[in-house]
N, C-alpha and C positions, 0 to 999 in steps of 0.2 A: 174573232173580236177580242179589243182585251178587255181584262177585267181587273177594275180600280182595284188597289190594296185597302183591304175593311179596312186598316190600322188604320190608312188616313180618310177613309171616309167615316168610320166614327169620329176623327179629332173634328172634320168641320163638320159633321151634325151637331156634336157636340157646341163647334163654339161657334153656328149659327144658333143654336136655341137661347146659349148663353147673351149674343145679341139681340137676340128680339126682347128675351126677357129685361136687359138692362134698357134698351128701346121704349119699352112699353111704361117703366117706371119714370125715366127722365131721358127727354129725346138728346141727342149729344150728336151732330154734326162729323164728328171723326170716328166713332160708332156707326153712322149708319152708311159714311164710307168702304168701313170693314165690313160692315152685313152687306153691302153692296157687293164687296169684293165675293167672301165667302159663298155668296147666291150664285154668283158668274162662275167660278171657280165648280161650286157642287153640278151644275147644272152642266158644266163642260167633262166634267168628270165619267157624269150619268149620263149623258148624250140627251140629253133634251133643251127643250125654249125655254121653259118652265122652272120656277122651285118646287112649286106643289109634284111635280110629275119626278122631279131629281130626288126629292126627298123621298117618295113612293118605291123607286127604284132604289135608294141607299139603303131605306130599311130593308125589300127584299134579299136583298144582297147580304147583308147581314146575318139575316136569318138563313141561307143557304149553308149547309153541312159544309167543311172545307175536302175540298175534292182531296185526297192521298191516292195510294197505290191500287191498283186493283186489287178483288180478294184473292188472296191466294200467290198473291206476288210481289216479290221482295226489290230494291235498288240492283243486288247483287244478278238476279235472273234475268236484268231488263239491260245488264252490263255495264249496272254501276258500281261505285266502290260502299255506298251504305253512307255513305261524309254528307255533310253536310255543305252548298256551298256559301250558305251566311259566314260575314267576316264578323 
């Protein structure tokens, strides 16, 4: 299965909360296009029907340790070079 990059499922946690918040002060038509957007987007991300259930799922995801190497095992033992491959 894959699993979403936190980087961007914090960004639209992030800028769903920031829509509801601006939602709930003054309703705006192209705002709750984008919370629309962002809820389809989080919930396709998290594999459910739901916000409530995709938002449940992004936080645990979140909070999961980021998987590395085993203990005790380096790139170089596993017949890597150690590099990096981010550009």
């Amino acid at each position: 299965m894959l699993v979403p990059d936190p980087k961007v499922v914090r960004q639209l946690l992030t800028r769903y909360a920031t829509l509801r918040i601006a939602q709930a002060e003054r309703h705006s038509p192209a705002a709750a296009r984008e919370l629309e957007d962002v809820s389809y987007t989080l919930c396709v991300m998290m594999a459910t029907s739901g916000i409530d259930e995709a938002i449940a799922r992004a936080d645990a995801l979140l909070v999961r340790p980021v998987a590395g190497p085993a203990p005790g095992r380096t790139p170089e033992a596993d017949g890597g070079t150690g590099l990096s491959l981010a550009v």
